[in-house]
C-alpha angles and dihedrals in degrees: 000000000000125000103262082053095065144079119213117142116084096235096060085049094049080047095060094037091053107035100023132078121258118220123185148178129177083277107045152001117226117202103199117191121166126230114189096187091062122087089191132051118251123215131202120192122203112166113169129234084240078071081072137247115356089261088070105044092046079059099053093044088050086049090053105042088049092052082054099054099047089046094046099106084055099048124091116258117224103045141107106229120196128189130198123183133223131214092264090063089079103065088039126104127218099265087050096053093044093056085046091053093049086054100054090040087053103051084050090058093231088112110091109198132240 
């Protein structure tokens, strides 16, 4: 993921928590806000230590940003994603986190079908 496609600094993530819609299922949280002045999507990780040891967590967020990039072409431009993952996401494969993902993209409408 190159660097325009990431969010790093602390004040974009408490502006997405704050302004933007929050979208969830038992695997993950997905903070939406819209930017009309982006042509790309923009995507923010945050897994907890509760996720487990760093090896872990590095995994899931692999996972996540993978699924991100093969359903980029389905996934709504414009917009700060921002993923939080809950406990379950550390006993999941990729495959599984993927599917999870779909779903929650889904149920937030910024997953055009094929």
């Amino acid at each position: 993921m190159n660097k325009e496609r990431r969010i790093k600094k602390n004040q974009e993530f408490q502006e997405v928590f704050k302004k933007g819609q929050s979208y969830a299922n038992r695997q993950f949280v997905v903070y939406i806000l819209e930017r009309e002045e982006q042509d790309h999507f923009r995507l923010g990780l945050s897994v907890s230590k509760k996720i487990g040891n760093a090896v872990t967590r590095n995994r899931v967020k692999r996972y996540v940003r993978q699924s991100f990039l093969e359903l980029e072409d389905r996934i709504k431009k414009g917009n700060d994603y921002i993923i939080v993952a809950r406990k379950p996401t550390c006993e999941m494969d990729f495959h599984e986190t993927k599917k999870s993902l779909t779903h929650v993209l889904k149920r937030a409408s910024v997953l055009r079908k094929y």
